[in-house]
N, C-alpha and C positions, 0 to 999 in steps of 0.2 A: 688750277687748283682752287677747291673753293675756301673759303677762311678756315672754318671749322678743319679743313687738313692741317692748316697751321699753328693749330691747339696745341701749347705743352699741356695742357690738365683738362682732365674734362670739365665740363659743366654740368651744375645740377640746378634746375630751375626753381627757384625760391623765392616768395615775394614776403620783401622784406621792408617797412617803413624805417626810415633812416634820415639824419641831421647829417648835413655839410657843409665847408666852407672853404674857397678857394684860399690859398694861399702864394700873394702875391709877391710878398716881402717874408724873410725868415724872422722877422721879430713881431710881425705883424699879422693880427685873422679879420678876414674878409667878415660880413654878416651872415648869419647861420641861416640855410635853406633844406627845404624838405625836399625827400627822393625817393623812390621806392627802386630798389635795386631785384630785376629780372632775375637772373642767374649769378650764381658765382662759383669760383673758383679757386684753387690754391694759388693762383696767380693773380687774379681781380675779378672785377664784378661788371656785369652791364645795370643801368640803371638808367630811370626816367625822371626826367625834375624840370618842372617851370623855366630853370633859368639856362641858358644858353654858360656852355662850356668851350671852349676851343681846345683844338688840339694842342699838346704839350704844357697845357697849364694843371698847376702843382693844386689837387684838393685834400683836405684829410673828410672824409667821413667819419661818423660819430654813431657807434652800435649801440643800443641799449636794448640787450635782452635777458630776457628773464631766465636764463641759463646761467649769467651772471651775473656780480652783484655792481659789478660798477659800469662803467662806460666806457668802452674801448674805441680807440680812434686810432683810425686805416690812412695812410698814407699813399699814396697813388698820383700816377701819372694821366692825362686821360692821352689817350691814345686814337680813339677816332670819337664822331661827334656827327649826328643831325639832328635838324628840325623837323618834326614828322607832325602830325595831325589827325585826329580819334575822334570821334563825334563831333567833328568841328574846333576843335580846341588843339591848339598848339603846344607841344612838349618837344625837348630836346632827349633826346636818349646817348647814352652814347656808353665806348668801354673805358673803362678804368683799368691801370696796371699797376697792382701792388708795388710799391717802392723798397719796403721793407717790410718783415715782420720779426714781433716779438713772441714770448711762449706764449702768455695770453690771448695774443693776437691770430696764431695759429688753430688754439687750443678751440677757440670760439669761431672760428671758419670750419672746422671737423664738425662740433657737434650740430650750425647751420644748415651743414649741407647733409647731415647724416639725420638728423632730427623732424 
């Protein structure tokens, strides 16, 4: 079965520049890093970033688009993770699985993927 069968949502390819930060402790934010997220999902997103991710650790991503007016922050699981290499240059890619979402949160993944 190859992954893509095991899709609940499809994907729609979308490059998107985005702010993230692991979240190690519940009362606590890791330092903010940049990412550009491939595709996504009503379920999560794939995305590529400098910094090394493992699996099962908790990030919120941070959207800011010009669709709205403030900044919405995704909660996610990562779910799998490598290091790959592009011209030479090292990046981690890996998926993300939504943890939750609120209306805003939904509302701003529709018009992403639709826009």
């Amino acid at each position: 079965m190859r992954p893509s069968d095991k899709r609940r949502y499809p994907r729609m390819k979308k490059k998107l520049q985005v702010q993230f930060y692991t979240k190690r402790f519940l009362f606590l934010k890791g330092p903010t890093n940049g990412a550009e997220i491939q595709d996504v999902s009503k379920g999560g997103v794939r995305l590529n970033t400098g910094v090394e991710l493992a699996p099962g650790e908790r990030i919120v991503i941070l959207v800011r688009s010009r669709l709205m007016t403030a900044i919405v922050e995704f909660t996610g699981r990562v779910v799998w993770s490598k290091r790959m290499r592009h011209g030479g240059v090292p990046f981690t890619q890996a998926g993300i699985r939504f943890l939750s979402l609120g209306g805003e949160q939904s509302l701003l993944i529709f018009r992403v993927m639709t826009g």
